[in-house]
C-alpha positions as CSV (number, residue, x, y, z in Angstrom):
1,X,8.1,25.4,-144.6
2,X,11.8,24.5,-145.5
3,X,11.9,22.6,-141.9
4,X,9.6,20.2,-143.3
5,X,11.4,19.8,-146.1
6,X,14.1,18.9,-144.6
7,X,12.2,16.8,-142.2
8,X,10.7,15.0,-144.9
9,X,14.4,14.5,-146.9
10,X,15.6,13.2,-143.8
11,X,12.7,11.0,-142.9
12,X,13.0,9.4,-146.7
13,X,16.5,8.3,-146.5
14,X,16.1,7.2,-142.8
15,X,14.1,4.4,-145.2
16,X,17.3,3.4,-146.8
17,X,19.3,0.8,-144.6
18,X,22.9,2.5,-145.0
19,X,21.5,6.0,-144.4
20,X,19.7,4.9,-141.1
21,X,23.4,3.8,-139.8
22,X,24.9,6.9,-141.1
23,X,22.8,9.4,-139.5
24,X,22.5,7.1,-136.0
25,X,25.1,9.3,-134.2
26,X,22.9,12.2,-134.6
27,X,19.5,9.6,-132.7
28,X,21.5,11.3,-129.2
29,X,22.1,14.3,-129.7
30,X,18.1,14.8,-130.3
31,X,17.2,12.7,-126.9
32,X,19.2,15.1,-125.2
33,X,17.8,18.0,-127.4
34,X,17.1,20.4,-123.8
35,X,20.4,19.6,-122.2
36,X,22.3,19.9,-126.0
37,X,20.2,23.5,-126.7
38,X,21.3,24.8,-122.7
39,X,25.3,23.9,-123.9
40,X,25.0,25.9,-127.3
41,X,23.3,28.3,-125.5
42,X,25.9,28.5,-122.8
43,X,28.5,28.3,-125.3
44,X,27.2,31.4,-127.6
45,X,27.0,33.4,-124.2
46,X,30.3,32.5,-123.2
47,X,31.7,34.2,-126.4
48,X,29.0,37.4,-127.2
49,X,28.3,38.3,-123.3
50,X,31.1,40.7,-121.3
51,X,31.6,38.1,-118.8
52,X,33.1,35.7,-121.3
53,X,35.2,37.2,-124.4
54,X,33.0,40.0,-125.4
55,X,33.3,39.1,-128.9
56,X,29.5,40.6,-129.6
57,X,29.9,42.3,-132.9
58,X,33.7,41.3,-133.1
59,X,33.3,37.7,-135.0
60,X,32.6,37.4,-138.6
61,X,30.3,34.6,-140.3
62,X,33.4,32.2,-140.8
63,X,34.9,32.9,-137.0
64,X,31.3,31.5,-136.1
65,X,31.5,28.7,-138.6
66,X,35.1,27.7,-136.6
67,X,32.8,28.0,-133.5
68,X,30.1,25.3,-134.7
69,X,32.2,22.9,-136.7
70,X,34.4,22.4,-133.4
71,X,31.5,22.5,-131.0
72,X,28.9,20.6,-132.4
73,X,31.0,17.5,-133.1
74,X,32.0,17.9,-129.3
75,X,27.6,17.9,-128.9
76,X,27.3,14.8,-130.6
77,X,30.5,13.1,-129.2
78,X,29.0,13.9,-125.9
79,X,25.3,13.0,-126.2
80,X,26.7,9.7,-127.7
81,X,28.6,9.1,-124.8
82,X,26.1,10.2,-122.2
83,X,23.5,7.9,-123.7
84,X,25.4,4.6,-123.7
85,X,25.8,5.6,-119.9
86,X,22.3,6.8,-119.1
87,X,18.8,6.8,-119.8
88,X,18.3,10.5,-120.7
89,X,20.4,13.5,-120.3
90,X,20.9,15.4,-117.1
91,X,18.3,18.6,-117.8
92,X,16.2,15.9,-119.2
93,X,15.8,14.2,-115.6
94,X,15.0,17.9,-114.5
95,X,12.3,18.4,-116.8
96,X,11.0,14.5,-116.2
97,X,10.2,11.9,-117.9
């Protein structure tokens, strides 16, 4: 239930002009929402599984807030620049449109 909360909050002050322009960025990172969750999923893996850094059990709740607050602004800095370049994101051709 608190997802459409939140969905509904978000959906209000998409209404409001200055809003809109201040939550655009985010418009690409959810048209590339497959290739964007394969990344984070790629990137959690890369730093829990054995074949990374084996850091399963080893990082704390603010080592994996350090994670998110440099990677997702890398996400969004990415989608934004894939989608002035391209029509939809590369797993996103897989799937088809």
């Amino acid at each position: 239930m608190k997802g459409l909360g939140y969905a509904a909050v978000v959906a209000r002050l998409l209404e409001r002009g200055g809003w809109a322009r201040a939550l655009s960025p985010f418009a690409a990172v959810g048209r590339l929402a497959l290739t964007n969750y394969l990344f984070h999923a790629a990137i959690i893996a890369a730093f829990v599984y054995s074949w990374g850094l084996g850091l399963y059990g080893k990082m704390g709740p603010f080592a994996g807030l350090m994670v998110v607050l440099v990677a997702y602004p890398l996400m969004v800095l990415s989608s934004r620049w894939w989608i002035a370049r391209f029509r939809f994101g590369p797993f996103e051709w897989i799937w088809g449109p």
